[in-house]
Backbone as a printed PyTorch tensor [residue, N CA C, xyz], in Angstrom:
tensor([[[ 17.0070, 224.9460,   4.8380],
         [ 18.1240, 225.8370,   5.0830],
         [ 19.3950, 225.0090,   4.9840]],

        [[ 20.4710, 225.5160,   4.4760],
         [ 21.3540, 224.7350,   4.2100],
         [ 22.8550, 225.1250,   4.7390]],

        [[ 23.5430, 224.7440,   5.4900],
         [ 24.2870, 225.3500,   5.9640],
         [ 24.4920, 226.0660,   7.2060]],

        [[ 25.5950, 227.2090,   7.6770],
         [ 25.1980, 227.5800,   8.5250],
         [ 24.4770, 229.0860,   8.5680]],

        [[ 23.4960, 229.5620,   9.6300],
         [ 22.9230, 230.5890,   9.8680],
         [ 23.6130, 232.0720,   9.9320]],

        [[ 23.8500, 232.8400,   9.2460],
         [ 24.4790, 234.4070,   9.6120],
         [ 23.6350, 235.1560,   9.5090]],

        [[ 23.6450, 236.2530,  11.2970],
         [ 22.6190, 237.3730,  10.8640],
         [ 23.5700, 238.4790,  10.7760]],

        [[ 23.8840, 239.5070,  10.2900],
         [ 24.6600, 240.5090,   9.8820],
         [ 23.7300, 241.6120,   9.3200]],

        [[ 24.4660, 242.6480,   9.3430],
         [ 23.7830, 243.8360,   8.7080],
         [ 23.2030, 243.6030,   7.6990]],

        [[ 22.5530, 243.9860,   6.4340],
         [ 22.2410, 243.9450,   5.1800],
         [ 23.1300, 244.8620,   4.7180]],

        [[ 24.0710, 244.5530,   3.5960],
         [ 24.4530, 245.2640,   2.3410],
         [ 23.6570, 246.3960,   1.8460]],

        [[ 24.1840, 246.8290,   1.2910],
         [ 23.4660, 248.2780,   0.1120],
         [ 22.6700, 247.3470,  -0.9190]],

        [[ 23.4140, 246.4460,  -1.3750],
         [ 22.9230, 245.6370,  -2.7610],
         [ 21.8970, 244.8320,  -2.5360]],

        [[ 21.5510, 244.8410,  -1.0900],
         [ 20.2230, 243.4700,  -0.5960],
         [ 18.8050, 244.4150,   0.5370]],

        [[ 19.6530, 245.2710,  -0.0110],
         [ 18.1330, 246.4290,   0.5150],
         [ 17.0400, 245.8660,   0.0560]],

        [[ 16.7440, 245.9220,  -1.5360],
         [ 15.4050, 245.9070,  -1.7890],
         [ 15.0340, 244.6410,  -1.6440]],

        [[ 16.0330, 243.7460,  -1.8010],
         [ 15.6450, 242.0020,  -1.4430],
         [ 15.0970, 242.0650,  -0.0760]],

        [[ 15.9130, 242.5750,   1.1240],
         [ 15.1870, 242.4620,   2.2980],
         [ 13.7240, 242.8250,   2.0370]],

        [[ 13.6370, 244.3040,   1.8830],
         [ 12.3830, 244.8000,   1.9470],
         [ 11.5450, 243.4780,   1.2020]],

        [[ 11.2140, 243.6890,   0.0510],
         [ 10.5760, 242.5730,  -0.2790],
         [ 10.6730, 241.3160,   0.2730]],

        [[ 11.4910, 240.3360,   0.7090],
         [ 10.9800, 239.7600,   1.6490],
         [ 10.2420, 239.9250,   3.0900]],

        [[ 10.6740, 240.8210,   3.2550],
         [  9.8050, 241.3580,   4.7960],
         [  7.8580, 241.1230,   4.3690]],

        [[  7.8280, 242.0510,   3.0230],
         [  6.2550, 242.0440,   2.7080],
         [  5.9750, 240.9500,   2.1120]],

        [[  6.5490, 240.0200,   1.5580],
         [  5.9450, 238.6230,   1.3600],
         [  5.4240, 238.1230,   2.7000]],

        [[  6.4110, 237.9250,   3.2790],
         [  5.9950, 237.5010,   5.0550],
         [  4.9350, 238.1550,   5.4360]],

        [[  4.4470, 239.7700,   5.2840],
         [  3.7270, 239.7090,   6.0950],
         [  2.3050, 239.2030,   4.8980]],

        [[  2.6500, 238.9490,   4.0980],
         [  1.2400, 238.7780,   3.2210],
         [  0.5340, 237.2240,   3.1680]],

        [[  1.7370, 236.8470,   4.2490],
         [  1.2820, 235.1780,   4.4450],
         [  0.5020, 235.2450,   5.9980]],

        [[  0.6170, 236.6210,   6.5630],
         [ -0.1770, 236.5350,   7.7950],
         [ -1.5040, 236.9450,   7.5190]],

        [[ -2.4890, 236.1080,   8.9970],
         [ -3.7480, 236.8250,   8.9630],
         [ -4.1330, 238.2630,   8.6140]],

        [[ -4.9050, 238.5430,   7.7190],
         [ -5.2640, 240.2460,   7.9580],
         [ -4.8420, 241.4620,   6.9400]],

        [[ -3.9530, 240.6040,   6.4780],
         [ -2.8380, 241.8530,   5.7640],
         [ -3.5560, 241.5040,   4.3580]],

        [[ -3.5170, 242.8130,   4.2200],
         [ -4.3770, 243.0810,   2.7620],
         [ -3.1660, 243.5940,   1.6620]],

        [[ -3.2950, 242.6870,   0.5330],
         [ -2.2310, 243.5900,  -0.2640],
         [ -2.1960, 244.8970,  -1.2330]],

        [[ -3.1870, 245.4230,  -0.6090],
         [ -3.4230, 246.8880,  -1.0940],
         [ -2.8460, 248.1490,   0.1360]],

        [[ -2.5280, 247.8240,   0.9360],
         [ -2.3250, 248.1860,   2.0970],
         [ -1.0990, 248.8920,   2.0870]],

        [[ -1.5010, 250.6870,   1.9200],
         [  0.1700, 251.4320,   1.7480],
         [  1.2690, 250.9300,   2.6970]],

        [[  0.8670, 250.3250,   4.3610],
         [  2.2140, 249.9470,   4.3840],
         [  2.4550, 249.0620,   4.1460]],

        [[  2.2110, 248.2760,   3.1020],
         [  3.2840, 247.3600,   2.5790],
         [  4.2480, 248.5270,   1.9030]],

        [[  3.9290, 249.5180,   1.4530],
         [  5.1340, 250.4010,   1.0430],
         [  6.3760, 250.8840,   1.3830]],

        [[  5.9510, 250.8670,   2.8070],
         [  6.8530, 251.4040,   4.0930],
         [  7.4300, 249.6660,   4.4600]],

        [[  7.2370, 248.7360,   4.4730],
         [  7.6610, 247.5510,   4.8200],
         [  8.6870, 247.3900,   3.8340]],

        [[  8.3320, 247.4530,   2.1760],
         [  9.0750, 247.0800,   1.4660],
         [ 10.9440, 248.2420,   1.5780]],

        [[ 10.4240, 248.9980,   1.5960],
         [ 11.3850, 250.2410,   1.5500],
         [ 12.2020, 250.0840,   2.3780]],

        [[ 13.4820, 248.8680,   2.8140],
         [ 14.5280, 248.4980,   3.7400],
         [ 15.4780, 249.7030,   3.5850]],

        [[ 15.8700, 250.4660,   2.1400],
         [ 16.8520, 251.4130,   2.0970],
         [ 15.8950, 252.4560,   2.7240]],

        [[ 14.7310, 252.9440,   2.8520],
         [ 14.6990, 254.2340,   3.5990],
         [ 14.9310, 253.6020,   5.0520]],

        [[ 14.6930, 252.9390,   5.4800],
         [ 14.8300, 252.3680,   7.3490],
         [ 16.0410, 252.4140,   7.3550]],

        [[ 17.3920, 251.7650,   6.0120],
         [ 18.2910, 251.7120,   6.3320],
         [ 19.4410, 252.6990,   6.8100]],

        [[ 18.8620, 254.3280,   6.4380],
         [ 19.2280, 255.5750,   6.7380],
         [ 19.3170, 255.8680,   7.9840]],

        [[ 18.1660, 255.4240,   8.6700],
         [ 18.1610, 255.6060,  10.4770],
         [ 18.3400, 254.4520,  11.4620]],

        [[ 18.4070, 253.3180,  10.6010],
         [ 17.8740, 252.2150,  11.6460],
         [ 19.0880, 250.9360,  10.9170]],

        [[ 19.4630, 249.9950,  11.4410],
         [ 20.3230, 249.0860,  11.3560],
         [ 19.3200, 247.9120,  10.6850]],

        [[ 19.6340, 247.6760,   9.4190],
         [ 18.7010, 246.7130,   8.8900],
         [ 19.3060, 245.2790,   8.7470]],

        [[ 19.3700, 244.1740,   9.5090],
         [ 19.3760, 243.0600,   9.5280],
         [ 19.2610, 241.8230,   9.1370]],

        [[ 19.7160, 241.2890,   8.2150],
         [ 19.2070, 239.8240,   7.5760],
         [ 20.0000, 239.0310,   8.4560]],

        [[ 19.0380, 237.5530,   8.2180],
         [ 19.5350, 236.2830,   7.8770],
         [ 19.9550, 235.8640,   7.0450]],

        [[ 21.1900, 234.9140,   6.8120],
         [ 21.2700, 234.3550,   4.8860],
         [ 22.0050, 233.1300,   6.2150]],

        [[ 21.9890, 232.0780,   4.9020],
         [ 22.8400, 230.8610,   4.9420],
         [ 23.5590, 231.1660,   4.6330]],

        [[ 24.5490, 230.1710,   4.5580],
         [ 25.9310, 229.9460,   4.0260],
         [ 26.5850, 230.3160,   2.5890]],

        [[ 25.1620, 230.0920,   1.5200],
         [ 25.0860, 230.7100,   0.3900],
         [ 25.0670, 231.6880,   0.0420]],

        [[ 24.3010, 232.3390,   1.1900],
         [ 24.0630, 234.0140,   0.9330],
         [ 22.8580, 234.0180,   0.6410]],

        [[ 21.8080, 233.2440,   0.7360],
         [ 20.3970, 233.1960,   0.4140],
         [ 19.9060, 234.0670,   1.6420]],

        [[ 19.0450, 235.4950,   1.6270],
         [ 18.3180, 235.6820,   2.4070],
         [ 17.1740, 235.0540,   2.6880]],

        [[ 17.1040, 234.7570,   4.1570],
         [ 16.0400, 233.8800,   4.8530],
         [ 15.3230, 234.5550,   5.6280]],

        [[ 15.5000, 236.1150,   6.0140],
         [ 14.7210, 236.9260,   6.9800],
         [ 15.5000, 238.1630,   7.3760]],

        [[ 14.7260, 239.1070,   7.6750],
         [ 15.1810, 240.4220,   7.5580],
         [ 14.6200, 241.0650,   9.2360]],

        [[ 14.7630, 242.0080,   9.6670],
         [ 14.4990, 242.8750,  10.9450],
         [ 15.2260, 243.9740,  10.8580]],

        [[ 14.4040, 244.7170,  11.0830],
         [ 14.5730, 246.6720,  11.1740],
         [ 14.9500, 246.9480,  13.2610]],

        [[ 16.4830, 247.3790,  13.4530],
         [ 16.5360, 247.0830,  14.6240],
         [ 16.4090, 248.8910,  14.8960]],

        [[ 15.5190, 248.8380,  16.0860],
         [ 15.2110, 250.4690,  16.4620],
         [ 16.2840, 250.8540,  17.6560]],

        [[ 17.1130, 251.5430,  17.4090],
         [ 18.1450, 251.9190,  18.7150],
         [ 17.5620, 252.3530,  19.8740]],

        [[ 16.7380, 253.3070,  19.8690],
         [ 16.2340, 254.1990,  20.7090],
         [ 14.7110, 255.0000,  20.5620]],

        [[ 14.3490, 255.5570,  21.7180],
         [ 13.1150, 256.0170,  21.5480],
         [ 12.8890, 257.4080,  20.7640]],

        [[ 13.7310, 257.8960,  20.7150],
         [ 14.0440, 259.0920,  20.0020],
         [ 14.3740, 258.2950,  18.3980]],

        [[ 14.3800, 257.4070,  17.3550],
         [ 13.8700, 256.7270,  16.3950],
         [ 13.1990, 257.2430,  15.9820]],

        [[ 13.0920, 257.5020,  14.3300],
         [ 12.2870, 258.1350,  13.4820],
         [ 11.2680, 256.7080,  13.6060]],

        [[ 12.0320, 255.5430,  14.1560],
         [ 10.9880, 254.4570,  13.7520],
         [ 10.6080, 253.6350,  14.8260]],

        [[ 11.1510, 254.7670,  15.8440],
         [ 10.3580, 253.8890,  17.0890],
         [  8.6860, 254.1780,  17.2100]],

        [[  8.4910, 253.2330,  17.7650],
         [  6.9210, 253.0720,  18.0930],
         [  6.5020, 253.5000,  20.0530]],

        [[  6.8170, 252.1480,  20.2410],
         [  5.7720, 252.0590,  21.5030],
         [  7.4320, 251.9810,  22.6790]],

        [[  8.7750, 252.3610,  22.3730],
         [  9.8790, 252.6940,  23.1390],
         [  9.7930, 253.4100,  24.1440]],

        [[ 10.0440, 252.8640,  25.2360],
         [ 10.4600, 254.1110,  26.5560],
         [ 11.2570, 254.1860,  26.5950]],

        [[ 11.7730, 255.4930,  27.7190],
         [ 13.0780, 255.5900,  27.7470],
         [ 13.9910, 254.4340,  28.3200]],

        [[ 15.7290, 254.5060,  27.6290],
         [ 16.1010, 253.4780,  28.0940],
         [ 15.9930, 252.2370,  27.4420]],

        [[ 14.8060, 252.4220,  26.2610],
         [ 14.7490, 250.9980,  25.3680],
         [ 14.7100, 251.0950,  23.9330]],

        [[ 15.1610, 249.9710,  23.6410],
         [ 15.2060, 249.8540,  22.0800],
         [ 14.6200, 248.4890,  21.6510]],

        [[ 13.9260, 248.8150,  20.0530],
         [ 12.8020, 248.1480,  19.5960],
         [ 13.3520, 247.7000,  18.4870]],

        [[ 12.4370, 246.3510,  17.7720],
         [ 12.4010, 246.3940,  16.0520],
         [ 11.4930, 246.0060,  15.9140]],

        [[ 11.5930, 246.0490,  14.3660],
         [ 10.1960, 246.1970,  13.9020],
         [ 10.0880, 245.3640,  12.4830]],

        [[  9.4310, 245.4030,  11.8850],
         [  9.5100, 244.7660,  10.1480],
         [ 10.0650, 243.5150,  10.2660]],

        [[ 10.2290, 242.5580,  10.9790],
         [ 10.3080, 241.4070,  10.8080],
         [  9.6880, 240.3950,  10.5040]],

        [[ 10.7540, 239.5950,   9.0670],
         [  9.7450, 238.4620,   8.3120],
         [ 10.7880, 237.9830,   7.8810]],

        [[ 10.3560, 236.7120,   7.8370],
         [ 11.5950, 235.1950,   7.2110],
         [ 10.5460, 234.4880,   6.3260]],

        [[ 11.3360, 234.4500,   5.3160],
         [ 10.6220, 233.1880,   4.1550],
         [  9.6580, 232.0760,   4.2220]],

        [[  8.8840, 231.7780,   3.8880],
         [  7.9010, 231.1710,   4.0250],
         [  8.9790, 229.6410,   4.1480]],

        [[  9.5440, 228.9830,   3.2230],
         [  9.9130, 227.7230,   3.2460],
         [ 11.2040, 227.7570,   4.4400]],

        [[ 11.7980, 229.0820,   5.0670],
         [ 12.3290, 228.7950,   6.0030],
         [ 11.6650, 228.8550,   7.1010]],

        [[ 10.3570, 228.9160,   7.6730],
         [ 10.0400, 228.8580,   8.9680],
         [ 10.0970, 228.0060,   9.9600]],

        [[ 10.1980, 227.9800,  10.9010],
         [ 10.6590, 226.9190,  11.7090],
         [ 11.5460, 226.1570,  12.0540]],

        [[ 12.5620, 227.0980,  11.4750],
         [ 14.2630, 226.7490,  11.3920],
         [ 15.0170, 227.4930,  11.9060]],

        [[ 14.4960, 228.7390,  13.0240],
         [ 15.2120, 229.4000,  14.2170],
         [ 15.7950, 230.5330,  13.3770]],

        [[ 15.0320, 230.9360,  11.9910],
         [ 15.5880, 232.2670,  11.6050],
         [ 14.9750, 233.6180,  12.3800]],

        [[ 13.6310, 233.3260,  12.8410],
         [ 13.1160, 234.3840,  13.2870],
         [ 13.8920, 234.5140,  14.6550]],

        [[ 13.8100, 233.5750,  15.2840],
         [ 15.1830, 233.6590,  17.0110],
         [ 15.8690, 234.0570,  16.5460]],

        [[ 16.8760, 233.5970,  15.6460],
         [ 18.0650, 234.2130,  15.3490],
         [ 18.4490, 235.4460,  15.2040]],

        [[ 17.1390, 236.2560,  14.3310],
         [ 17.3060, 237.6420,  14.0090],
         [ 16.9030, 238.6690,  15.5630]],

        [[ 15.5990, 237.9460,  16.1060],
         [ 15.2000, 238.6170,  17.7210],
         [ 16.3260, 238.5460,  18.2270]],

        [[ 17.2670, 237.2250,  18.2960],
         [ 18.0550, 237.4870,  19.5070],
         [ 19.4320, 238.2490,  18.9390]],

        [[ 19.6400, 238.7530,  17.4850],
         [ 20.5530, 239.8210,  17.1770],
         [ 19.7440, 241.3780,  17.9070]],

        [[ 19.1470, 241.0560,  17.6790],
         [ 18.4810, 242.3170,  18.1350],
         [ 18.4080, 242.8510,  19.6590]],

        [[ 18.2310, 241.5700,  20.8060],
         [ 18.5190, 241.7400,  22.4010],
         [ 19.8560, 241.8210,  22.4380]],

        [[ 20.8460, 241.3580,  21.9200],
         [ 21.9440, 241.4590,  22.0320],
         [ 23.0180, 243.2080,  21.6430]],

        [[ 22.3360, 243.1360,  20.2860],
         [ 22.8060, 244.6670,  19.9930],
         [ 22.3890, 245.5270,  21.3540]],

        [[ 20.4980, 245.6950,  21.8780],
         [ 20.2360, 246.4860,  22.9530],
         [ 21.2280, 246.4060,  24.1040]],

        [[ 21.6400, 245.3960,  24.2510],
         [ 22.0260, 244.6840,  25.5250],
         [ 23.6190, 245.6420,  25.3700]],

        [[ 24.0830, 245.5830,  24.6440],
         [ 25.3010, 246.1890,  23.8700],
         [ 25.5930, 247.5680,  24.1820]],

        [[ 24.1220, 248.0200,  23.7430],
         [ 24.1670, 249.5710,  23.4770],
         [ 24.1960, 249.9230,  25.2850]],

        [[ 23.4120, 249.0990,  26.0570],
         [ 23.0670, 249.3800,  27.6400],
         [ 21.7380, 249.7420,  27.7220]],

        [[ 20.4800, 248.9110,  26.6550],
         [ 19.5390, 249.4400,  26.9570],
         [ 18.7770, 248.4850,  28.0380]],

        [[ 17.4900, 249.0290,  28.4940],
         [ 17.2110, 248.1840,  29.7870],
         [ 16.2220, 247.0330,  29.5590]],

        [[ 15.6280, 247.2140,  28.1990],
         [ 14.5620, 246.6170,  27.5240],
         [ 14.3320, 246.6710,  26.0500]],

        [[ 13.6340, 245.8970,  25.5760],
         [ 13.6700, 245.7580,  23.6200],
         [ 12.0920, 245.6930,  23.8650]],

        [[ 11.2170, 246.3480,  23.3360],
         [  9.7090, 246.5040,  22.7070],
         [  9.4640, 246.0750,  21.2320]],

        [[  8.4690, 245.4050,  21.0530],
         [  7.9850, 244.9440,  19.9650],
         [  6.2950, 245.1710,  19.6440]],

        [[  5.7350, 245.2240,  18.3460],
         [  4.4510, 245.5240,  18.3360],
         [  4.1220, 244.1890,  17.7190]],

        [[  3.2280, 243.7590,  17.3810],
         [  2.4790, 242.3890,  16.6930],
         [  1.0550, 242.4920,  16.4110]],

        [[  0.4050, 242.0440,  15.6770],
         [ -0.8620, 241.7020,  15.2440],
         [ -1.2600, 240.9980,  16.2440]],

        [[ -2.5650, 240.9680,  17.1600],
         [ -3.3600, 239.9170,  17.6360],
         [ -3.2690, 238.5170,  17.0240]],

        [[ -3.2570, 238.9910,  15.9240],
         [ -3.9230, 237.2310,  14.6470],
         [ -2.4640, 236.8740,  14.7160]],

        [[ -1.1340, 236.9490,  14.7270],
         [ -0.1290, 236.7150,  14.0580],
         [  0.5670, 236.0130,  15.5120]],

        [[ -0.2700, 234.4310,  15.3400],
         [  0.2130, 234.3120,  16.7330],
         [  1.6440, 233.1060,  16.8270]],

        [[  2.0380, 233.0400,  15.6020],
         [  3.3650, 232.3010,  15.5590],
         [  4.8480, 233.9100,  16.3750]],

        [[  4.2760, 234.7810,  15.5600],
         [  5.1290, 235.5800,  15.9820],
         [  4.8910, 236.0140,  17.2720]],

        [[  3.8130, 235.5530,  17.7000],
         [  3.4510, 236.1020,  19.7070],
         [  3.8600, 234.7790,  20.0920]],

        [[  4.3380, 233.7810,  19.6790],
         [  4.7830, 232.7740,  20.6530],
         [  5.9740, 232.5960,  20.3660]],

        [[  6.9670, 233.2890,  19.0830],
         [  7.6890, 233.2170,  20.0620],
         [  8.3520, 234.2660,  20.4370]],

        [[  8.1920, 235.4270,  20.1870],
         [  8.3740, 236.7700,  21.3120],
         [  7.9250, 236.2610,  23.5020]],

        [[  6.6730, 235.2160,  23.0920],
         [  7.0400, 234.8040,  24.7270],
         [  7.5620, 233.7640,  24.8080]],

        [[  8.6110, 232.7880,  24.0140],
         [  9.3250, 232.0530,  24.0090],
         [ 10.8250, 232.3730,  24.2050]],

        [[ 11.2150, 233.3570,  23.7120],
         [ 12.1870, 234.5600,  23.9800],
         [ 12.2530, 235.6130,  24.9430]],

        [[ 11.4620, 235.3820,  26.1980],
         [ 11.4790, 236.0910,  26.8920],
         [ 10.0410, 237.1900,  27.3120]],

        [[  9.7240, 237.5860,  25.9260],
         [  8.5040, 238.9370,  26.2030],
         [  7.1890, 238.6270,  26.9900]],

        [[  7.2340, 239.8000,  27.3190],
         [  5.7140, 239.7000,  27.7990],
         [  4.8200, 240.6520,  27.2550]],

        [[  3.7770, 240.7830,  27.5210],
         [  2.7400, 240.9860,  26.9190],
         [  2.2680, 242.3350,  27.6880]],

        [[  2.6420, 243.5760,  27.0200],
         [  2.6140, 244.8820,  28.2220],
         [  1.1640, 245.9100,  27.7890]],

        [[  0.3140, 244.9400,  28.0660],
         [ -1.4480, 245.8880,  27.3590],
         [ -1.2560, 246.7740,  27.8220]],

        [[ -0.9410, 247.3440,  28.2730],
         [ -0.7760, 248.9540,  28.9740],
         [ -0.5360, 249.8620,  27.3590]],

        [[  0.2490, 249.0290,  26.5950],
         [  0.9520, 249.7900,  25.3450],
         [  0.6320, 249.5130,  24.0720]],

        [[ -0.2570, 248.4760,  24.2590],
         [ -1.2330, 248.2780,  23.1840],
         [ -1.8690, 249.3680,  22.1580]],

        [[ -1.8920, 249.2920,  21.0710],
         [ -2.5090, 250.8510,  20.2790],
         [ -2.9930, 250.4270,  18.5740]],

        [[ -3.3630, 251.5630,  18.1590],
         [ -4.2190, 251.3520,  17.0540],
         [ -3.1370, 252.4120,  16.1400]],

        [[ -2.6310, 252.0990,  15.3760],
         [ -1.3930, 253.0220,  14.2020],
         [ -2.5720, 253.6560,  13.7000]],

        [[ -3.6290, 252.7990,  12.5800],
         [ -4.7060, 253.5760,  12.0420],
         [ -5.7640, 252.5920,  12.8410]],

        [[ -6.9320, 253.4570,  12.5550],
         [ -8.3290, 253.1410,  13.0390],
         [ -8.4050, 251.4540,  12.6820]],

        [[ -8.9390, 250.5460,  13.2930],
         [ -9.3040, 249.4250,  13.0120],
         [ -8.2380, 248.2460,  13.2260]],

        [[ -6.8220, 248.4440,  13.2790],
         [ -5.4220, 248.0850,  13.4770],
         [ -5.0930, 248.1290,  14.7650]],

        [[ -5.3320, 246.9670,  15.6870],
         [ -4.7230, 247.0510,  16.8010],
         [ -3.5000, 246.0790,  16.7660]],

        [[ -2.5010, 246.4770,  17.4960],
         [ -1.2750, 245.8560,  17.5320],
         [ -1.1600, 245.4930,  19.3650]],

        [[ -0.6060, 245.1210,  19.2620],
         [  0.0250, 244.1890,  21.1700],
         [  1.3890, 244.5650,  21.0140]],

        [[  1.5780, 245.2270,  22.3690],
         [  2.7440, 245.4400,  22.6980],
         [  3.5350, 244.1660,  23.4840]],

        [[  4.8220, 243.9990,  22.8660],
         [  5.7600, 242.8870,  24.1210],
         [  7.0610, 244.1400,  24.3040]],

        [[  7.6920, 243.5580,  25.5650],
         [  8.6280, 244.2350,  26.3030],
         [  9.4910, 243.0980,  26.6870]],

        [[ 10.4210, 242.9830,  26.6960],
         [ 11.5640, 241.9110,  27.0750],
         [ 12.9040, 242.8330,  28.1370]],

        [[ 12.7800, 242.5740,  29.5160],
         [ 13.8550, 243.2710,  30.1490],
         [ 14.9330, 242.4600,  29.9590]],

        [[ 16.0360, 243.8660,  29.6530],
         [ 17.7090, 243.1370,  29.7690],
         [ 18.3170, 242.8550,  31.0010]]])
């Protein structure tokens, strides 16, 4: 990474770049099959970008390094596992050769901050069991681990819920 870190909205013109980076990322995790319609829904940053505040990272260059779909509220066409009072995201993935260079913090903690903003009381997140870089550091950032909210989207797909109070 070169330079300094900006997370900012995404442009109109870096929609489909986000999206596609989001599904590279997830195709470097355990599990993810690349036949898998939602990679369709992952790639597609301009439809999320209609309801939901879509997020990159770039350097200094303008190179995107990581993307996040931030969910306002539970009432969200794209909320998931939200109670009232909280807001979520979702679709988050940073470049393979940037990992470990505080893009994924960077983009989570745009994301507690916007909630924090709006006055929400908590930020929810879903994760893969297997995808345990991204479960450490959701509890490195605060989350915990709320099995109560744990769930299956389709049959065979279980996801882990985290909750982070503001």
């Amino acid at each position: 990474m070169t330079g300094r870190l900006v997370v900012r909205q995404a442009r109109d013109d870096e929609l489909e770049a986000a999206g596609a980076l989001v599904a590279d990322a997830y195709l470097t995790q355990p599990g993810m099959d690349p036949a898998s319609p939602y990679l369709t829904s992952v790639r597609d940053a301009r439809r999320r970008a209609v309801d939901c505040p879509v997020l990159v990272a770039a350097d200094a260059d303008g190179t995107l390094l990581g993307c996040v779909t931030y969910v306002p509220d539970r009432a969200n066409p794209y909320a998931e596992l939200e109670e009232p009072g909280e807001a979520g995201f979702r679709m988050l993935g940073v470049v393979a050769d940037a990992r470990g260079r505080g893009v994924g913090e960077a983009l989570v903690t745009a994301c507690v901050e916007r909630a924090r903003a709006a006055g929400r009381r908590g930020l929810a997140i879903s994760t893969s069991a297997d995808w345990t870089a991204a479960r450490r550091l959701y509890e490195r950032l605060g989350f915990r681990h709320a099995a109560e909210r744990d769930f299956e989207p389709v049959p065979g797909i279980h996801l882990l819920a985290y909750v982070r109070d503001l």
